[in-house]
C-alpha positions in Angstrom: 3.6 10.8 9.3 2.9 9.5 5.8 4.4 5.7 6.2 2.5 5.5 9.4 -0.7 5.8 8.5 -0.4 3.7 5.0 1.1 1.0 7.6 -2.2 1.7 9.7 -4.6 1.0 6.3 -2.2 -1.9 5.0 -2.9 -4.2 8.6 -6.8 -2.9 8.4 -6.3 -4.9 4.5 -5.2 -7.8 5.9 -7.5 -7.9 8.8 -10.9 -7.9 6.3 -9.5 -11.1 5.3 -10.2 -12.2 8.9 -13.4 -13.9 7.7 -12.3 -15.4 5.2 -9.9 -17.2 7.1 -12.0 -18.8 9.5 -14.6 -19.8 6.9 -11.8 -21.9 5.0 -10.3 -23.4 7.8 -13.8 -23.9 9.9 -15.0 -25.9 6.5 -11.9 -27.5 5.7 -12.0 -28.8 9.8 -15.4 -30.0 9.2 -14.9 -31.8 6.0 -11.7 -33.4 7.9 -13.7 -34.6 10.4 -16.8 -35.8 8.8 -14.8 -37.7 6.3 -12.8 -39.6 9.1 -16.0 -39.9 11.2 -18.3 -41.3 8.5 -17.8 -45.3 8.4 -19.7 -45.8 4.9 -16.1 -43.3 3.2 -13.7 -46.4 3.9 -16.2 -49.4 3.5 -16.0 -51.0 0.0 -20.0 -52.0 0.3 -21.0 -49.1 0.7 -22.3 -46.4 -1.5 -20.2 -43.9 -0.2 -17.2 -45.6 -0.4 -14.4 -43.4 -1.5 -13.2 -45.7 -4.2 -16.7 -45.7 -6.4 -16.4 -41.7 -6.2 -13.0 -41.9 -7.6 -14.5 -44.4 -10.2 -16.9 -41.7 -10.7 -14.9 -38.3 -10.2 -12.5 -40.1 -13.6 -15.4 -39.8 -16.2 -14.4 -36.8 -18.0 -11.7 -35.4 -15.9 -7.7 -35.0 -17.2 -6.5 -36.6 -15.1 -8.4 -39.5 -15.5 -5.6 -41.9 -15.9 -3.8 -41.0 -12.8 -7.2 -41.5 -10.6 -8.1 -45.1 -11.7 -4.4 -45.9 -11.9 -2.8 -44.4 -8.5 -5.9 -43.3 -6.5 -8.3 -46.3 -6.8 -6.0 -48.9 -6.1 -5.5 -47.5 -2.8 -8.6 -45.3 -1.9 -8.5 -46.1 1.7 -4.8 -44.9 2.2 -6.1 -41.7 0.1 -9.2 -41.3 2.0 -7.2 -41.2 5.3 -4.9 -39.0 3.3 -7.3 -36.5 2.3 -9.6 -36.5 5.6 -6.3 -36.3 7.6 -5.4 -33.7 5.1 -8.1 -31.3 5.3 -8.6 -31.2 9.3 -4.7 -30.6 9.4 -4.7 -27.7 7.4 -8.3 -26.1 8.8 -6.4 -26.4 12.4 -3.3 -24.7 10.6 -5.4 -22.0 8.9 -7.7 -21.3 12.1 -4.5 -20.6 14.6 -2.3 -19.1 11.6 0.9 -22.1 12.5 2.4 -22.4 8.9 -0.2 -20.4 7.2 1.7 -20.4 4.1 2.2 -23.9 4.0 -1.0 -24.9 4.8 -2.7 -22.4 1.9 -0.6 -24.2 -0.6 -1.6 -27.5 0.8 -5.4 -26.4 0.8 -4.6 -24.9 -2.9 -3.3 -28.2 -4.4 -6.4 -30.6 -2.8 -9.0 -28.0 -4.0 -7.3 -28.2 -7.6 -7.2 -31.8 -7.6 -10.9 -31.4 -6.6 -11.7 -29.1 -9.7 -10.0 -31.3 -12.1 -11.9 -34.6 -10.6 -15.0 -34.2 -8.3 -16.3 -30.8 -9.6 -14.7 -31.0 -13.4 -17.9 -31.5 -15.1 -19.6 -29.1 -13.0 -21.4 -26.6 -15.8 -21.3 -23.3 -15.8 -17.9 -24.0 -14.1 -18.8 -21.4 -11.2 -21.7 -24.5 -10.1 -18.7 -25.9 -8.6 -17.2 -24.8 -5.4 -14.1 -26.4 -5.7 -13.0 -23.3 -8.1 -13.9 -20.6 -5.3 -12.0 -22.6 -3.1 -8.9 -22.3 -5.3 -9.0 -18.5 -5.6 -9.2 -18.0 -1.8 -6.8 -20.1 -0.9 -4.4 -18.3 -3.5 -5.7 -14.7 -1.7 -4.4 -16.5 1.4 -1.5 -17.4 0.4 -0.8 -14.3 -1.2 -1.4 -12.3 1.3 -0.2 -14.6 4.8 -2.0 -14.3 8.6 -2.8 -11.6 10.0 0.8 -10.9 12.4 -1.3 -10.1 15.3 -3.6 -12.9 15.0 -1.6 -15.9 14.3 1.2 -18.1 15.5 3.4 -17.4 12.7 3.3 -13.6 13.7 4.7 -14.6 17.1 7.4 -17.0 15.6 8.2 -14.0 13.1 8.8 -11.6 15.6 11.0 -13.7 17.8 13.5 -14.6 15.0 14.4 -13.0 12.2 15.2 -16.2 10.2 11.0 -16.9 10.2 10.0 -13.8 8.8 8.9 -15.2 5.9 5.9 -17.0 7.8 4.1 -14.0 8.5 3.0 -10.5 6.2 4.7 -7.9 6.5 2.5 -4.7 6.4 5.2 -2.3 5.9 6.5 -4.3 2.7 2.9 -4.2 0.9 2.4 -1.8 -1.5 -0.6 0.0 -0.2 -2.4 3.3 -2.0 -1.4 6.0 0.1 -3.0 8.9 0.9 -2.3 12.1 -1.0 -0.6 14.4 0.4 -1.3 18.0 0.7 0.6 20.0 -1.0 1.8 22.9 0.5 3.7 26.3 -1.0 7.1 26.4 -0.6 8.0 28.9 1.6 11.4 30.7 0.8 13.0 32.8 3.6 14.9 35.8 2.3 17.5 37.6 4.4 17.0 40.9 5.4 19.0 43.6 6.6 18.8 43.8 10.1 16.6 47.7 9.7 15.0 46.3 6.8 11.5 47.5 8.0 10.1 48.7 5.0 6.8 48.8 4.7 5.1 48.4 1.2 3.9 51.5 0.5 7.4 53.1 1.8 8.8 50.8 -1.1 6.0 52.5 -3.0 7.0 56.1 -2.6 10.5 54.9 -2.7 10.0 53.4 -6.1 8.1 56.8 -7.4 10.7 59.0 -5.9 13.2 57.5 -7.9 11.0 57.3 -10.7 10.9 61.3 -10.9 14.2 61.8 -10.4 15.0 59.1 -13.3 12.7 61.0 -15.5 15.4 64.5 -15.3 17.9 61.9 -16.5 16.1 61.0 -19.5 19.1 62.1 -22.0 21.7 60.7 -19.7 21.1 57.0 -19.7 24.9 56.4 -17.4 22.9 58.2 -15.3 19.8 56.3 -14.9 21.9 52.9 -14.6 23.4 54.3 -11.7 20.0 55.5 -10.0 18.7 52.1 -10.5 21.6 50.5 -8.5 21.0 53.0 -5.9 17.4 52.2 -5.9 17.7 48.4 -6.1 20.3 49.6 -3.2 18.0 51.4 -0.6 15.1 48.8 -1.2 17.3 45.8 -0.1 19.2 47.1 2.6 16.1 48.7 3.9 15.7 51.5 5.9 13.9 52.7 9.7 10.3 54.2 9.2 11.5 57.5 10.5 15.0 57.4 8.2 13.1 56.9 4.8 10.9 60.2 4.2 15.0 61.9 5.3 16.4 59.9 2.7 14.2 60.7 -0.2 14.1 64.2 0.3 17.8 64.1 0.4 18.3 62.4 -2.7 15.9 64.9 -4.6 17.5 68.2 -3.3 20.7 66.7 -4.2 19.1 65.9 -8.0 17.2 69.3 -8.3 20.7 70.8 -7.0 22.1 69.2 -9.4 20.0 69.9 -12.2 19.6 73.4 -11.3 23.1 74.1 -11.7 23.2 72.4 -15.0 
C-alpha cells in the first residue's frame, strides 16, 4: 500500500504547480496579444517602435553584436516573431498541448530577454525576465499536470507520446516511513504441546533436583538434559505433566536409593 500513496503525494506535487502554470501562460497570452495589438511596436516613427528598444536593449548586453546585426535589420519580422511567439506558447502552456515544447520555447525568449531587455537591470532580481527563466525551467522539469492537460490525454492513448506528459509513478517522491513491525516467527509445535509456562517452570525445577543427585556423574546429567530439552519440546497434556514428573523422580530416588 506503500507505492500507492507516494503515487497519491507525487500528483498532489505536480498539481501545486497548477498556479504557476496559468500565471505564465495567462501573461505570456497577454504580452502576445498586446504586442500584436499595439500599432506604435511595428511603426518606425514611433517611440515604441520595436527597433529603437533593440537599439536600446544592445547597450551593455553580450549579445550586443547579434541584436544590432540580425535583430534590427529586421525588427518588424522579429516583432511578429516574438508577439506571435509568446501568445502561441501562453495558449500551449494554458491547455497543456506540447507543454514541453512550449516551456523550452518560453525558456529561450525569456533568456534572450535577460541577456538584452533586463541585462542591466541591478540588483539582477529587479528584472523579471530572470524569474521567468527559473519557472519556466520548473515547468519544463516537471511537465503538465496528466489530468489537466492535452498531452496527458495524447499520453495515455499511445504509448509512443509518453514522453509529453509526467509521469507520477517515475518521480522520485519522499515516501512515507514505514512502520516497522516485529517479526513474528511461528514455531512448530507438537500437536499436545500445551504447556503452560509455569508447567515449563516446575518441569525445569523438577529436573533441576534430580540433576542435583547426579552431581558426580556428569554422563548422567547430559542425558537428563536431553530428556528435559525432550519433554519441553514435545510438550505434554495439562493432566499428563504432574504424572510424568513424579514418575521420573520415583524412578531417580529408586535409583539412587539402591545405589
Amino acid at each position: 500500500m506503500e507505492a500507492p500513496a507516494s503515487n497519491m503525494r507525487v500528483s498532489s506535487n505536480l498539481s501545486a504547480l497548477l498556479p504557476l502554470r496559468i500565471f505564465m501562460g495567462v501573461t505570456f497570452l497577454y504580452a502576445g496579444l498586446q504586442h500584436l495589438t499595439d500599432p506604435s511596436y511595428f511603426d518606425p516613427s514611433k517611440p515604441g517602435y520595436i527597433g529603437h528598444l533593440i537599439a536600446q536593449y544592445a547597450v551593455g548586453s553580450p549579445i550586443h553584436d547579434f541584436l544590432l546585426g540580425v535583430v534590427q535589420p529586421n525588427a518588424v519580422a522579429f516583432g511578429y516573431m516574438v508577439g506571435v511567439g509568446e501568445a502561441l506558447i501562453g495558449i500551449a502552456t494554458l491547455v497543456g498541448f506540447l507543454f514541453r515544447i512550449a516551456a523550452f520555447a518560453g525558456l529561450t525568449l525569456n533568456i534572450t530577454f535577460f541577456l538584452s531587455a533586463t541585462w542591466n537591470a541591478f540588483p539582477f532580481y529587479f528584472g523579471s525576465d530572470i524569474v521567468f527563466v527559473a519557472c519556466w525551467l520548473t515547468l519544463l522539469l516537471t511537465g503538465p499536470q496528466v489530468g489537466l492537460s492535452i498531452d496527458g490525454l495524447l499520453a495515455r492513448r499511445s504509448h509512443s507520446l509518453g514522453w509529453l506528459a509526467a509521469k507520477p509513478d517515475k518521480v522520485v517522491a519522499d515516501a512515507a516511513p514505514a512502520e516497522t513491525q516485529p517479526i513474528q516467527v511461528e514455531v512448530p509445535l507438537a500437536k499436545k504441546a500445551v504447556l503452560y509456562p509455569k508447567q515449563v517452570l516446575e518441569v525445569n525445577r523438577a529436573f533441576d533436583r534430580i540433576k542435583q543427585q547426579f552431581v558426580s556423574h556428569r554422563e548422567t546429567q547430559t542425558i537428563i538434559e536431553f530428556v528435559r530439552a525432550f519433554v519441553i519440546s514435545l510438550g505434554v497434556d495439562r493432566t499428563d505433566t504432574p504424572r510424568l514428573l513424579h514418575g521420573l523422580e520415583a524412578l531417580v530416588n529408586r535409583s539412587g536409593g539402591e545405589a
